[in-house]
C-alpha positions as CSV (number, residue, x, y, z in Angstrom):
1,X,0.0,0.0,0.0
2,X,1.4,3.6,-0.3
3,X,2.3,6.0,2.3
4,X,0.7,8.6,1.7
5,X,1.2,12.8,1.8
6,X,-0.3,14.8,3.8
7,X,-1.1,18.0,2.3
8,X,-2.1,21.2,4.3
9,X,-5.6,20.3,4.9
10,X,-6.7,18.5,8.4
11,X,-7.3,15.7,6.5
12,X,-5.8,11.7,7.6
13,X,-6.5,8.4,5.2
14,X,-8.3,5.7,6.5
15,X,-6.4,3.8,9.1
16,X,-7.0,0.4,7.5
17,X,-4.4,1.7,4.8
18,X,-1.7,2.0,6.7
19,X,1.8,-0.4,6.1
20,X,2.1,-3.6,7.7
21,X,4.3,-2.1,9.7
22,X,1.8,0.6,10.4
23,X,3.1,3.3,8.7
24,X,0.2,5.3,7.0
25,X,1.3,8.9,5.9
26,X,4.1,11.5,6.0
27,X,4.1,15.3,5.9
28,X,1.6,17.5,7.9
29,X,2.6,19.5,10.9
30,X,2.1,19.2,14.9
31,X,-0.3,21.5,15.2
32,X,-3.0,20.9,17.8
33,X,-5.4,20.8,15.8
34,X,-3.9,17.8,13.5
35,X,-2.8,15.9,16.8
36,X,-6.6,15.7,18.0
37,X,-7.8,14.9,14.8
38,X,-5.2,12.3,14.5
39,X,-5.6,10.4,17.9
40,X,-9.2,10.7,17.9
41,X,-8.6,8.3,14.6
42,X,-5.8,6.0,16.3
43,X,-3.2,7.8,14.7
44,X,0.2,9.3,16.3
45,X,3.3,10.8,15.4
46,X,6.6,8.6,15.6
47,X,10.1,10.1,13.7
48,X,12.9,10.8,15.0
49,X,15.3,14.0,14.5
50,X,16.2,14.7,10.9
51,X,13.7,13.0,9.5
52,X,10.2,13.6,8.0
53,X,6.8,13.8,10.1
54,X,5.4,9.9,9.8
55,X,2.2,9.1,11.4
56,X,1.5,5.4,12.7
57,X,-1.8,3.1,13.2
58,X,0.0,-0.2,13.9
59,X,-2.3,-3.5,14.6
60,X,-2.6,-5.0,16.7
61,X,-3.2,-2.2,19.0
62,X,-1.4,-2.9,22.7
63,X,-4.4,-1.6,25.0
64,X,-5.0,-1.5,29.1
65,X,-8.3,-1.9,30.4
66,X,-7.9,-0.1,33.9
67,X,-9.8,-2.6,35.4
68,X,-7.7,-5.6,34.1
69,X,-4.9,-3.9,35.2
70,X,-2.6,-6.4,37.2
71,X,-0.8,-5.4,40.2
72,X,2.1,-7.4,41.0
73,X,3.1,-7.9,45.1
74,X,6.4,-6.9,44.9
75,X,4.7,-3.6,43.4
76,X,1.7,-3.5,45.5
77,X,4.8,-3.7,48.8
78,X,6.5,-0.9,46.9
79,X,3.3,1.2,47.0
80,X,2.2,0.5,50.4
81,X,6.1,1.8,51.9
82,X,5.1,5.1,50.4
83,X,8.1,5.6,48.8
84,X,6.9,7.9,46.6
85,X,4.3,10.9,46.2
86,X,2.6,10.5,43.6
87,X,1.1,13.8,41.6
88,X,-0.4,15.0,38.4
89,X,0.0,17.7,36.1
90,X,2.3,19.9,37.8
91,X,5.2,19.0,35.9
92,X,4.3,18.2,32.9
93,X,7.2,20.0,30.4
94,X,9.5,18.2,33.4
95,X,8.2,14.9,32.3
96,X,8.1,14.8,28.8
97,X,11.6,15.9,28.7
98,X,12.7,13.4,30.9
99,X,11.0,10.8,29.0
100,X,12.7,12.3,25.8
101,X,16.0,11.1,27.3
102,X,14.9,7.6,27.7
103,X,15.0,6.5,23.9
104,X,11.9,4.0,24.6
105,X,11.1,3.3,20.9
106,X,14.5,4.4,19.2
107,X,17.4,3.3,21.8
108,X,19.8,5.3,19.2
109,X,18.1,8.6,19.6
110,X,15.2,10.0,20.7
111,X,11.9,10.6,19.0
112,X,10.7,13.1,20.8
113,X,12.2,15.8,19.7
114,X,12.1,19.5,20.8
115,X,9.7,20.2,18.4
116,X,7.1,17.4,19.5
117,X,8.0,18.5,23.4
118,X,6.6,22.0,22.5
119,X,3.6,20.6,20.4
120,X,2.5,17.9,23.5
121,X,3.3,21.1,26.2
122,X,1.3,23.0,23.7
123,X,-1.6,20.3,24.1
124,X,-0.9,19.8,27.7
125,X,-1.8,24.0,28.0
126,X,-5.3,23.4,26.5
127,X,-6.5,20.2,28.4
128,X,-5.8,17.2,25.9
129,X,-2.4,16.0,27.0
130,X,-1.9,15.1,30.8
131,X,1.2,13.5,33.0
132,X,2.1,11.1,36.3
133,X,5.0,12.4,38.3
134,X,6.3,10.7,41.2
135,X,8.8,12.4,43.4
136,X,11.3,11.2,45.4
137,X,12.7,13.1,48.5
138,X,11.5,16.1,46.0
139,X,13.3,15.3,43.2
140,X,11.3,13.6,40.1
141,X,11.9,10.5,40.1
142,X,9.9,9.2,37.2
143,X,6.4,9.2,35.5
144,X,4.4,9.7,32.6
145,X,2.3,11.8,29.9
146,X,-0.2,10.9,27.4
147,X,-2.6,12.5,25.4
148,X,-6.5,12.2,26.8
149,X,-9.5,12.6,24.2
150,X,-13.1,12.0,26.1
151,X,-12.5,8.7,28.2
152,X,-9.9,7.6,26.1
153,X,-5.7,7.7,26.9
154,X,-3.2,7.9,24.1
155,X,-0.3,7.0,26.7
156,X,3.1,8.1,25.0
157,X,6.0,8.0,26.9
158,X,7.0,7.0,30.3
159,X,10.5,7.2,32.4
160,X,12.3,6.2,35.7
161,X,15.2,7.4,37.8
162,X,14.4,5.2,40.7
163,X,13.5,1.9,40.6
164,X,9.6,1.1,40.4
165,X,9.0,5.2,39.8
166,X,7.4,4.3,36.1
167,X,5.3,1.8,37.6
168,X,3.8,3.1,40.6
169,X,2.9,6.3,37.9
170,X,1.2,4.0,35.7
171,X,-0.2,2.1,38.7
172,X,-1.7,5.2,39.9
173,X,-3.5,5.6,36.3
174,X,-5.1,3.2,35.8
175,X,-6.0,3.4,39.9
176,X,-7.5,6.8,39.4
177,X,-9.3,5.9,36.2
178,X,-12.5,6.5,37.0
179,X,-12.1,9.8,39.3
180,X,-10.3,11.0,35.3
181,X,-13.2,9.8,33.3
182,X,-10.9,7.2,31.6
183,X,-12.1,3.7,30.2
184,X,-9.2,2.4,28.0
185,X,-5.4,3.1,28.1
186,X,-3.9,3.0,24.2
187,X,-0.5,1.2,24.9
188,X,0.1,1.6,20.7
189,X,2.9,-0.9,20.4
190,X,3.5,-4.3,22.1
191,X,6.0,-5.2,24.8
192,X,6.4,-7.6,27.4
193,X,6.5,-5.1,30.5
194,X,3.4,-3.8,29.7
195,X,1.6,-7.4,29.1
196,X,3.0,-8.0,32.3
197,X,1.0,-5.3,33.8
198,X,-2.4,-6.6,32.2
199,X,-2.0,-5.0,28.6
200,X,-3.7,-6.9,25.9
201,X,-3.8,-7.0,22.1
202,X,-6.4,-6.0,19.8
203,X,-7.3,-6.0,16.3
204,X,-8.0,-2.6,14.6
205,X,-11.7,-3.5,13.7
206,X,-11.7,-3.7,18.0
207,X,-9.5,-0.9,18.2
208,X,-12.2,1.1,16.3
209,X,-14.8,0.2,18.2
210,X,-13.4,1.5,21.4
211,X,-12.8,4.7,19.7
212,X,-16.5,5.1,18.6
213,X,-17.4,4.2,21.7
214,X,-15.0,6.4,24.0
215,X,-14.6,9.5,22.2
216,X,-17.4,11.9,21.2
217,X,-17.2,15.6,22.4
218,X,-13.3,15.5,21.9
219,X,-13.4,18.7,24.8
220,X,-10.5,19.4,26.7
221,X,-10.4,18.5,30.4
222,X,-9.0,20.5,33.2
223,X,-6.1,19.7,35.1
224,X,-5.8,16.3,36.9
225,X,-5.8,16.3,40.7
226,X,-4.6,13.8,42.8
């Protein structure tokens, strides 16, 4: 199948187009308004410095269920010693940088790139795009940010200084769930630490359906509270 160009208009081909790999277009720009457009479809930006603007819908789709959501003991022991303080949305630029230094997806340079920090910051100012933070002895010690359309989480990127930070911030997610109006955590690409955690696979025509389902308004939210 081709890859196809994005021109200027805010305009994405259908999903089920996309490479086997799940490449599906190139071009476009970050602007907010293309980044809600394109999660709302199950579409999100992945390239790395230097190189075009490619947008992704692979299959299957990695997903998290909070309720599904597996807690493992040593984890649950970790949590209980209050090790951590656990907030959100107070440092969200803090995060996403961090998590730019982790090189999660491309381990020989990062994809998130200054210009994609500014464009999720950017979301993160009008109520789409949201973080985790845990703190140790005041320093951040690790978390998360995602981008959050309706009831539905795009996570992105997560990061860890100190053992069990990352986990005890996604913990905390899919904890607080309900009390952020979300239903389903998008996961977008399969690995064994997440399937560890409860993370299952779906097809695309599933995929779809959650996003009919979870995403209607596509209003921004205020700022989480824990």
């Amino acid at each position: 199948m081709p890859v196809f160009h994005l021109i200027d208009d805010l305009i994405f081909p259908a999903t089920d187009l996309a490479e086997p790999d799940g490449l599906l277009a190139i071009g476009g720009d970050l602007s907010p308004e293309r980044l809600i457009m394109a999660y709302a479809d199950g579409i999100f930006p992945w390239y790395a410095e230097g190189e075009p603007l490619l947008w992704w819908s692979p299959v299957p789709r990695l997903v998290l269920f909070p309720e599904e959501f597996h807690l493992p003991r040593s984890l649950r022991r970790t949590i209980n010693k209050n090790k951590f303080n656990v907030t959100a949305d107070t440092a969200f630029a803090e995060v996403i940088a961090s998590c730019s230094q982790a090189n999660h997806r491309d381990q020989q340079g990062t994809w998130i790139t200054a210009a994609m920090q500014q464009a999720y910051i950017q979301l993160h100012e009008l109520g789409f795009a949201h973080s985790i933070e845990c703190w140790h002895e005041d320093t951040l010690a690790g978390g998360l940010y995602g981008v959050c359309i309706d009831n539905f989480f795009f996570g992105e990127s997560m990061f860890t200084n100190v053992t069990d930070a990352s986990k005890v911030a996604l913990a905390t997610l899919a904890k607080e769930a309900p009390t952020f109006n979300i239903a389903i955590i998008d996961c977008q690409m399969t690995t064994e630490h997440l399937l560890r955690f409860g993370a299952r696979e779906i097809s695309r025509e599933q995929f779809q359906e959650q996003l009919d389902t979870h995403i209607d308004t596509c209003k921004p939210q205020k700022k989480w509270r824990l």
